[in-house]
Structures are given as structure tokens and as C-alpha cells.
N, C-alpha and C positions, 0 to 999 in steps of 0.2 A: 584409589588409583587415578593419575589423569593421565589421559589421552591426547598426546599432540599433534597433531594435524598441520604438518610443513609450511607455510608460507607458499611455496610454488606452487601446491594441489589447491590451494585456497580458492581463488579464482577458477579453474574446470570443476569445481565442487559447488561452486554458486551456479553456474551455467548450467550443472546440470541438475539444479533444483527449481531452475525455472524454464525446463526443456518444456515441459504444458504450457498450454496458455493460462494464466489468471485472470482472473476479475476483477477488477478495482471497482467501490462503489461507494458511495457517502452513508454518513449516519445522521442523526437529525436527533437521536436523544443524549443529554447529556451524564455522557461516561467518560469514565475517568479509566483508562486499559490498563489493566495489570497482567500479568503471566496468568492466571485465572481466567481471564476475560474467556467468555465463548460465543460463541456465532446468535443463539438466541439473547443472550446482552445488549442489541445491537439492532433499534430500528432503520433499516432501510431509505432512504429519500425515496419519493414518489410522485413526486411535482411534474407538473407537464413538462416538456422539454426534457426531463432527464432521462438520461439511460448509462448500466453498468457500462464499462468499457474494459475490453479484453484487449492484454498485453500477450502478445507473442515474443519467442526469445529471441529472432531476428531485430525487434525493435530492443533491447538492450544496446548502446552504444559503448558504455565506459566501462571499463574495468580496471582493478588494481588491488593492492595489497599496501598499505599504510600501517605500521605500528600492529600488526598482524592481525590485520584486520581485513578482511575483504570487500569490498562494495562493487557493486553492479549500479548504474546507474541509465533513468528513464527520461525521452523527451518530457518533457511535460503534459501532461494531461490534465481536459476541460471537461465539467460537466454544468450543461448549459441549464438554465431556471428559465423556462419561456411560459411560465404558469400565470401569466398577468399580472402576480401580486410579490412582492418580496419576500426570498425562502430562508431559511438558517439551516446550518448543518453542523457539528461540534466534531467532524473529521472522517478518515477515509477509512478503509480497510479494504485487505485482499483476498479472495478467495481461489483457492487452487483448482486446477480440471475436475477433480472428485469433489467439488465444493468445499473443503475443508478451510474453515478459517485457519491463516498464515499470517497473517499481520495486521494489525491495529494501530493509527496514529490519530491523535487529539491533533489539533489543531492549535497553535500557541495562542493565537489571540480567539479561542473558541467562547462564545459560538461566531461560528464566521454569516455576515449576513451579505446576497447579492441580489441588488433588484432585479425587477422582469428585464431580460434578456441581455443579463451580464452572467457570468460562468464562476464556477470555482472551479481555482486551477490546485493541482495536485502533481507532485514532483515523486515518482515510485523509486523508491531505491530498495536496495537487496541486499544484504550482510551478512558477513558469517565470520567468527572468531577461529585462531587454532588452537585454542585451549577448551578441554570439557572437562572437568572437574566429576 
């Protein structure tokens, strides 16, 4: 059986999967995210200067529905390395208010490396299909 999910609900149906706040935060070992992937997969950053960062759903600015597809899209976000020595991180992930891992992104040119007190920047977006199979 599939399930189709309008175009029009697309967009209030992202908005409200990101009504919590999330947590964005880096990984530092190198993984490869599959539909499998799970939260323990996935070491942490822990360098001086960093910390997670919690997106609220008033910082969502864009919205739309393309090729029925829905994106929510985020200012940019920085996570700063002021640990003295140059850090790597092979990419981000989000965790929802109940902490549940929600998303996992590699980094294309991973591992990404930033000396002391330059930032990796991270751009959060949000999608949803109307097709379920």
C-alpha cells in the first residue's frame, strides 16, 4: 500500500516535527551514515571551545515544497575549536528534545579540519517526502 501525503500538508508536517528544540552536534569518528546508523555509532567532539547547539523552531526561516519534497531551512550554524591545537570532525548530526538521533550528515570533503579558533560551520535543513511506500 502507499501513502500519499499532499504537497500542501508537506511543509505544517515539517514544522511540526521540529516544534522541540534539537541539538546539532559534531562527530569526530569516521562514519559512513546509513538508515542503520544509531546514536551510539557516533563519537561526540569534545575540544575546548565546543559546544552542542540547540535549534528552536522559530529559528527555521525557509520553507517550501519542490518536486514534493519539503525543506525547512536553517541560518547557519558554528561550532567553534578554541582547544589550542587543530581539530577534525567527519560531520554533524541532530538530536531531537528526547534525545533521539534524527539525522546524520558526512561531510563531503570529510574529515573536515579547523585550527585553533576558526569554527566548523554547519547549514541544518529538514525534509520530508509525500510518498511512503
Amino acid at each position: 500500500m502507499e501513502s500519499i501525503y499532499p504537497d500542501a500538508g508537506l511543509a505544517p508536517l515539517n514544522l511540526a516535527m521540529v516544534a522541540g528544540d534539537q541539538t546539532w552536534r559534531l562527530f569526530t569518528n569516521n562514519v559512513t551514515p546509513t538508515r542503520a546508523t544509531i546514536l551510539g555509532d557516533l563519537v561526540e567532539a569534545a575540544w575546548g571551545g565546543y559546544a552542542p547547539v540547540t535549534v528552536t523552531l522559530a529559528e527555521w526561516l525557509d520553507q517550501g515544497v519542490a518536486g514534493h519534497v519539503a525543506i525547512l531551512l536553517h541560518p547557519p550554524i558554528t561550532f567553534l575549536n578554541s582547544s589550542g591545537s587543530a581539530k577534525s570532525a567527519y560531520g554533524y548530526f541532530c538530536l531531537d528534545v528526547d534525545g533521539n538521533l534524527v539525522q546524520v550528515t558526512r561531510f563531503d570533503s570529510a574529515p573536515q579540519t579547523k585550527p585553533d579558533g576558526d569554527s566548523f560551520i554547519v547549514l541544518p535543513t529538514w525534509g520530508d517526502f509525500s510518498e511512503a511506500l
